[in-house]
N, C-alpha and C positions, 0 to 999 in steps of 0.2 A: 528157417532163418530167424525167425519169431525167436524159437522155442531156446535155439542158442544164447542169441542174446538174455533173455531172461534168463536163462541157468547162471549164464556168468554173472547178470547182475545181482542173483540170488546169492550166489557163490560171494563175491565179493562186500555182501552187505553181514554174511554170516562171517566172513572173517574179520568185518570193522569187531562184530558184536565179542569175538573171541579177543583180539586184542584189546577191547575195552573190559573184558572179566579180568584177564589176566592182569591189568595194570591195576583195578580196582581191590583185585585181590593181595597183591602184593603192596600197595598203600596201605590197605587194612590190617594185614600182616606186621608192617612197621610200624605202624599208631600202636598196633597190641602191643607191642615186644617193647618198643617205648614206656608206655603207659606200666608197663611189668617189673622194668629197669629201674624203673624214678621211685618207687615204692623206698623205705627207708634202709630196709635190710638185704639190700638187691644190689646187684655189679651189673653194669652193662652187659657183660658175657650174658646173662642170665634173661635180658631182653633180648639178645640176637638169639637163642635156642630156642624161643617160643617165637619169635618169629619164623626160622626153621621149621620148627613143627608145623604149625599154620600152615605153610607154604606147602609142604610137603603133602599134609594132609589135603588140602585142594587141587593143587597143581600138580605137574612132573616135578620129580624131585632134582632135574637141574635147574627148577629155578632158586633152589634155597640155599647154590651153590654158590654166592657172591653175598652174603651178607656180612655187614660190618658194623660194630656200633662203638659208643665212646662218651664223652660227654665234653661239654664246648660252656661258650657262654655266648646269651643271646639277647642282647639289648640289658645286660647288667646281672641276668634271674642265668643260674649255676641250670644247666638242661644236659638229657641223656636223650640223645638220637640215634634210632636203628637206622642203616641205607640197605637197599639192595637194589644191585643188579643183575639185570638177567635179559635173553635176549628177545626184542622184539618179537610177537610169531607173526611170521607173514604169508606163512603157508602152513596152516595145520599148527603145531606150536614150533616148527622149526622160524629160523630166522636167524640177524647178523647179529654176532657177538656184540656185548653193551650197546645194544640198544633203547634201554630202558634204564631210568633211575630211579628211584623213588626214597623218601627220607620222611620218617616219622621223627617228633620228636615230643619231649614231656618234660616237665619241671622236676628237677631231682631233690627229692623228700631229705637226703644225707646232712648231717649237718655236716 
């Protein structure tokens, strides 16, 4: 009875650790593709493909499957933000569609 328990609580501490890669990885993912975008000679599109890439190259490739990017203004300074979503994994990497958000963003170098 021991032994159940602990599996599952093994189980369960290994999938907090899984869903905290995957969101850490997809943050880092849209800081890059941001950071990539804001450069002077760069279009948003061009930070949402290397965030894809990223993505792709870490993760399954439906997470790179809701990315978005554009450019806003944010407190006055002209900014290029990537989003992505993708879905929570709450078993293994499945999980419930937009579960997840995440939004990098960077100062755009354009004049």
């Amino acid at each position: 009875m021991v032994a159940v328990l602990l599996t599952v609580l093994f189980l369960a501490v290994l999938q907090l650790g899984l869903a905290l890669h995957v969101r850490n990885t997809l943050l880092a993912s849209a800081a890059e593709g941001a950071r990539y975008a804001a450069n002077a000679d760069r279009e948003p599109e061009d930070g949402e493909a290397v965030a894809r890439h990223l993505i792709r190259s870490a993760l399954a490739d439906s997470f790179a499957d809701r990315v978005t990017s554009g450019r806003e203004t944010v407190g006055g300074i002209l900014t290029v933000y990537v989003q992505v979503e993708a879905d929570m994994p709450l078993v293994g990497l499945l999980g419930p569609s937009r579960g997840i958000q995440v939004r990098g963003h960077a100062m755009d170098e354009a004049p």
